[in-house]
N, CA and C atoms as an extended XYZ file, in Angstrom:
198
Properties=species:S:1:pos:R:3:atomname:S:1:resname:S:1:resid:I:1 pbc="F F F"
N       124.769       68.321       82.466 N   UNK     1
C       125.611       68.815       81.388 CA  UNK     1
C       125.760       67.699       80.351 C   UNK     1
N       125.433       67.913       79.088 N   UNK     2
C       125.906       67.071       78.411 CA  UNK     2
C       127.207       66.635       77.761 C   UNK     2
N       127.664       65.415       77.337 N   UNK     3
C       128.361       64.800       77.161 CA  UNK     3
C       128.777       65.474       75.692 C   UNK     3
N       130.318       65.860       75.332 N   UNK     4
C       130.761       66.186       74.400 CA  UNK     4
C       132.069       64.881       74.012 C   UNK     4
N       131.634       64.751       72.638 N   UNK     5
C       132.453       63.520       72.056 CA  UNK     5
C       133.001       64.489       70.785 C   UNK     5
N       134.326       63.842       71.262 N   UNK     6
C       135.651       64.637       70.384 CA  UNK     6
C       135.960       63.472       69.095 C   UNK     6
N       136.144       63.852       68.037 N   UNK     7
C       137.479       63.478       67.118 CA  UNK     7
C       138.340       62.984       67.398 C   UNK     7
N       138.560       61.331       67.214 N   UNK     8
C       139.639       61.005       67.864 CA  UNK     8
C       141.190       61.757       67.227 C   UNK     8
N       140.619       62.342       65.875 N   UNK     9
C       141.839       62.721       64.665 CA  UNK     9
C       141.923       63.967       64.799 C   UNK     9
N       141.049       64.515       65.004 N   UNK    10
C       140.981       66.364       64.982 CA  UNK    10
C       140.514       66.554       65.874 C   UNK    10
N       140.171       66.343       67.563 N   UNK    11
C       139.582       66.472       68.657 CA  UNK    11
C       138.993       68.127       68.509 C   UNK    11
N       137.815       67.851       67.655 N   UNK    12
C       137.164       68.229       67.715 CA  UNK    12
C       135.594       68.016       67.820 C   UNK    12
N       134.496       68.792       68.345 N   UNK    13
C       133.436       68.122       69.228 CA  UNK    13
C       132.692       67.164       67.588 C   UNK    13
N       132.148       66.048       67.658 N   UNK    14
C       131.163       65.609       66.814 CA  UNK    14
C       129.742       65.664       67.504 C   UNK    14
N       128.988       66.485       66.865 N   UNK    15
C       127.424       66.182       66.481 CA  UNK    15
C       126.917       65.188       66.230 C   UNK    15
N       125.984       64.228       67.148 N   UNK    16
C       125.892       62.928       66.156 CA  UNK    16
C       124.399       63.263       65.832 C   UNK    16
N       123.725       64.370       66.061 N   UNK    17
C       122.522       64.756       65.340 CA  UNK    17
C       122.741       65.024       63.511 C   UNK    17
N       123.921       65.591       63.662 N   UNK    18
C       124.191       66.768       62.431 CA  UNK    18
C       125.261       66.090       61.336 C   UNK    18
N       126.308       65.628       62.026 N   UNK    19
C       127.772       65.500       61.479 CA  UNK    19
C       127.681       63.771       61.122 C   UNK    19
N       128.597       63.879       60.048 N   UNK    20
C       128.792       62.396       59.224 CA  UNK    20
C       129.544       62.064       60.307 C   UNK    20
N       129.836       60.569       61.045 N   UNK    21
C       130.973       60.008       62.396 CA  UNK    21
C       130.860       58.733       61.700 C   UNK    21
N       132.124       58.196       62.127 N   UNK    22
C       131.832       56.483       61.862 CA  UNK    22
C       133.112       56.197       63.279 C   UNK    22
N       132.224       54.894       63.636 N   UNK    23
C       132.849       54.377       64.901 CA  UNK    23
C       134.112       53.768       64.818 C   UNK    23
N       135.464       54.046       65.548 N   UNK    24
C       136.816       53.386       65.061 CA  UNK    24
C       136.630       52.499       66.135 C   UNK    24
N       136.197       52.454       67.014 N   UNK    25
C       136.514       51.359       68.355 CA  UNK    25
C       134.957       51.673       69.521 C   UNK    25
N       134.397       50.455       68.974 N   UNK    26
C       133.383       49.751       70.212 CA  UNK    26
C       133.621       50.378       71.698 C   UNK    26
N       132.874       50.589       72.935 N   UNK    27
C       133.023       50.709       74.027 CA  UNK    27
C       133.532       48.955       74.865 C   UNK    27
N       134.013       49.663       75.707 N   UNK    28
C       134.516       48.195       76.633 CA  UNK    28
C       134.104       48.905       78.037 C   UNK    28
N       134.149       48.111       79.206 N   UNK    29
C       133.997       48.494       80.632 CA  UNK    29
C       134.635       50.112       80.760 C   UNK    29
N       135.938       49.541       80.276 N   UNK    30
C       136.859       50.555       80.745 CA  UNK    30
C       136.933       52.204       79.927 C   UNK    30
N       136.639       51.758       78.485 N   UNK    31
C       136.882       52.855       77.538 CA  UNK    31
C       135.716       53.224       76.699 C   UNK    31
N       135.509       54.424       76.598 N   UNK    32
C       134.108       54.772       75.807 CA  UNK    32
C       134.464       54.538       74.671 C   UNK    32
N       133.413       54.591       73.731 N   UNK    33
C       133.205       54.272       72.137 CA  UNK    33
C       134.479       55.527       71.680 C   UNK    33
N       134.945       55.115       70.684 N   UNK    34
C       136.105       56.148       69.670 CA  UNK    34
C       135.654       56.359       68.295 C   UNK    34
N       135.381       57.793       68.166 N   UNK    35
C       134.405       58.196       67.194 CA  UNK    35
C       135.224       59.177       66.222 C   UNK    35
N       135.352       59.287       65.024 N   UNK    36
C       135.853       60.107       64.173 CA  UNK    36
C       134.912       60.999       62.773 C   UNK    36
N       134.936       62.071       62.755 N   UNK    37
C       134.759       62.137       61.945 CA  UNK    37
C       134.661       61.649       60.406 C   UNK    37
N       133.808       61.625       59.311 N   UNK    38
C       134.217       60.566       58.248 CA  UNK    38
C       134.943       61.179       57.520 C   UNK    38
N       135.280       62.700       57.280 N   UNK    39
C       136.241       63.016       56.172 CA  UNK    39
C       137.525       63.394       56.847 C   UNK    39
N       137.743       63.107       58.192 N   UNK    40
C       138.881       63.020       59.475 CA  UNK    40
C       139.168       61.732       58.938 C   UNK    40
N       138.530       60.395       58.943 N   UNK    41
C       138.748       59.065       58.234 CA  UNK    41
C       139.545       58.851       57.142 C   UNK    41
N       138.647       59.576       56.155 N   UNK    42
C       138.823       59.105       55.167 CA  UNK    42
C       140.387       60.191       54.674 C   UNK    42
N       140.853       61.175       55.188 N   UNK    43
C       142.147       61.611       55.015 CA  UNK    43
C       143.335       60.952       55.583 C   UNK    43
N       142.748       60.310       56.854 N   UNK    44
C       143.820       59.209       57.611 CA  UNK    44
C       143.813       58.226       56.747 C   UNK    44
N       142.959       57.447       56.208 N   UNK    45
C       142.790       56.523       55.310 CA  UNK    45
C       144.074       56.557       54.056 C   UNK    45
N       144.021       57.543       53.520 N   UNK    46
C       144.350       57.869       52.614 CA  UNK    46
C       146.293       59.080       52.987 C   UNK    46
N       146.467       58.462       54.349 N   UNK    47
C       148.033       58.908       54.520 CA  UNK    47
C       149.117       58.288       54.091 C   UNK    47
N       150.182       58.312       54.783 N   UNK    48
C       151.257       57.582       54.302 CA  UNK    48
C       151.802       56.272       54.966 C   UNK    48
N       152.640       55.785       55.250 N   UNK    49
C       152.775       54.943       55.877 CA  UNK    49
C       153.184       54.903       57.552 C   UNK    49
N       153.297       56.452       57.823 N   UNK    50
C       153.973       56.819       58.866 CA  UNK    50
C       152.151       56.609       59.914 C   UNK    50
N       151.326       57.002       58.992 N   UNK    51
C       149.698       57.069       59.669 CA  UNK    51
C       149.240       55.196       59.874 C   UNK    51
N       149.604       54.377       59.499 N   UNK    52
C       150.157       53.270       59.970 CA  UNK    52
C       150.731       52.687       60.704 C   UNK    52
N       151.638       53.304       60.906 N   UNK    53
C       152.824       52.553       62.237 CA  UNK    53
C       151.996       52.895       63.460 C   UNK    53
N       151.585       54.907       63.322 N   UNK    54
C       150.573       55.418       64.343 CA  UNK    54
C       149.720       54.152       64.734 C   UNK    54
N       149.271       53.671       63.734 N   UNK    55
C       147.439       53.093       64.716 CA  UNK    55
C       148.332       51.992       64.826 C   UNK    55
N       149.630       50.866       64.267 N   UNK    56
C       149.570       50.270       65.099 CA  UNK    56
C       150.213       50.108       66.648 C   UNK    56
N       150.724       51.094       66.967 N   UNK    57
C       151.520       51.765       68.251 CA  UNK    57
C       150.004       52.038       69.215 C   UNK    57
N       149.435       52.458       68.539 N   UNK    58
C       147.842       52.736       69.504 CA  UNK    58
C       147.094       51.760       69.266 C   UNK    58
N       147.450       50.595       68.987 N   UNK    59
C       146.745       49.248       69.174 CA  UNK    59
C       147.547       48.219       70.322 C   UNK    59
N       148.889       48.599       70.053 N   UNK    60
C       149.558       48.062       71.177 CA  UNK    60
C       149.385       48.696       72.515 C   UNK    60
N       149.450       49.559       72.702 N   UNK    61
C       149.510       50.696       73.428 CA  UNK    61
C       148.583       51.281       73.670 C   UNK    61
N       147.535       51.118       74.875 N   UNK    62
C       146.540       52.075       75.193 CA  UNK    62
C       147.069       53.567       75.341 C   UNK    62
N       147.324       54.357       74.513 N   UNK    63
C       147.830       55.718       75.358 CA  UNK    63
C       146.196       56.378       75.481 C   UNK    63
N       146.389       56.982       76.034 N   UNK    64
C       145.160       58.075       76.910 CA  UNK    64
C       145.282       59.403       75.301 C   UNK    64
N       143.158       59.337       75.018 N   UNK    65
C       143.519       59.809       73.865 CA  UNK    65
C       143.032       61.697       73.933 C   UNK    65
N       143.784       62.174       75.046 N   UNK    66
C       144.046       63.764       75.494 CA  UNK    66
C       144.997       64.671       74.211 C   UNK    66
């Protein structure tokens, strides 16, 4: 079965044949690569400050990304 890779922003499936992705976070032992869509990006990019505090709470904080 193959492997389906979600949106870390819109968990939804990415295509990496088809669909624009850009990588938010490298793989480690423990955690697979974290992949987003680019116009999922580039709307987070472009939030408020509250989409800020978010990533840095999930930089402190491994939460499980379900």
């Amino acid at each position: 079965m193959p492997e389906v890779v979600l949106c870390c922003h819109c968990k939804q499936p990415i295509n990496k044949a088809t669909d624009d992705y850009v990588l938010i976070e490298k793989a480690t032992a423990r955690y697979p690569d974290v992949l987003a869509h680019a116009t999922c990006e580039q709307k987070r990019a472009a939030g408020g400050p509250g989409a800020a505090f978010e990533d840095l709470m999930k930089r402190f904080w491994r939460w499980p990304r379900a």
